[in-house]
Structure formats: structure tokens, C-alpha cells
C-alpha positions in Angstrom: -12.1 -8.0 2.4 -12.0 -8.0 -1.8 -11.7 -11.3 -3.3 -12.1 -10.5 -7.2 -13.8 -7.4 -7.0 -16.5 -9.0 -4.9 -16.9 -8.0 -1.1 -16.5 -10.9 1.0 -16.8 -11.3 4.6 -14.3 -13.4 7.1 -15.8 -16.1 9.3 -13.4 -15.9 12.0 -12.0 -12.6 13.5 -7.9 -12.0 12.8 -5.6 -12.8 15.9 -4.5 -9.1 16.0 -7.1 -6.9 14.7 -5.6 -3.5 15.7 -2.7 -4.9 13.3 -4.9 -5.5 10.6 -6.4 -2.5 10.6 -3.2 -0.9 10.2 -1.8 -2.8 7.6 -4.7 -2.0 5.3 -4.9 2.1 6.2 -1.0 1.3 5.6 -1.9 0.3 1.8 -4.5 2.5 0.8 -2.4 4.9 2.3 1.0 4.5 0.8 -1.1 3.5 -2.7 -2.7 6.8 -3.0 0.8 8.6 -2.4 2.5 6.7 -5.1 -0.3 8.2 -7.8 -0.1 11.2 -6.4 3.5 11.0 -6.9 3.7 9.2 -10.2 1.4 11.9 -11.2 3.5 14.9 -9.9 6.6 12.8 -12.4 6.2 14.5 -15.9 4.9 17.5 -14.6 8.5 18.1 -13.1 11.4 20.2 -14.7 14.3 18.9 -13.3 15.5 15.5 -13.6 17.5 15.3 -10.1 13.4 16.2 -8.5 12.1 13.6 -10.6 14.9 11.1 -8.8 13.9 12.2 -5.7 10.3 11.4 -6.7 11.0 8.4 -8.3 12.9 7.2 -5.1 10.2 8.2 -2.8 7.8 5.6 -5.0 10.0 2.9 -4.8 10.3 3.3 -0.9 6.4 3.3 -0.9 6.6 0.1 -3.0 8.6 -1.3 -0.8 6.4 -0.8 2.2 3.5 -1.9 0.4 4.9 -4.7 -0.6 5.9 -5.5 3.3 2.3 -4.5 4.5 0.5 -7.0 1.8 2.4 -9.7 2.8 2.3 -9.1 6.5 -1.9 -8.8 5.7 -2.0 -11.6 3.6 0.0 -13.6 6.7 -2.5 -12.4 9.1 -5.6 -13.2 7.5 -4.3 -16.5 6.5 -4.1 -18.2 10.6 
């Protein structure tokens, strides 16, 4: 776990570790795709594709947003 940029380690395990583990693949994940796809934005032609990849990042952010703060609720018990 990151706190500040600094590594830090957890005394005490999570409840549900397989969960945790998949909520942070879950943000790296969907992070990575919204660059990818934020960077894919100007270099599109058509307005009606850059929609459709300006809808796909906010469904991303919306996911992300969910994992964080199901991560944050884990790690917090």
C-alpha cells in the first residue's frame, strides 16, 4: 500500500484478501485504459468516435471510483 508516495506495509491481513486483490488489478487496470483512451481523443477525426471514447472514460471513472472506495472500505476494518 502507497501512503504519500512512500511504500507502507499493513499490520493486519484484510478480511477478504482475494477481494482486495481484485479491487487494486481493478484500478491499475481501468487507470491505464482511461490514458490509453484519453490519448487515442485528439488523435480521432470524427466527433461521434470521440463521444464514444469520451463515454467509455467516464464508465471507467465510474468503476474506479466504485473499486477505490470499496478498497478504501476494506482496508479500513
Amino acid at each position: 500500500m502507497f501512503y504519500r508516495g512512500i511504500m507502507v506495509e499493513r499490520f493486519l491481513p484484510s478480511d477478504d484478501p482475494v477481494l482486495e486483490e481484485v479491487l487494486i488489478w481493478t484500478i491499475e487496470r481501468d487507470s491505464l485504459d482511461m490514458r490509453r483512451l484519453l490519448e487515442w481523443i485528439p488523435s480521432v477525426n470524427s466527433i461521434r468516435e470521440r463521444m464514444v471514447l469520451l463515454e467509455r472514460v467516464r464508465l471507467l471513472s465510474e468503476e474506479l471510483d466504485s473499486a477505490m472506495n470499496r478498497l478504501s472500505e476494506l482496508q479500513s476494518r
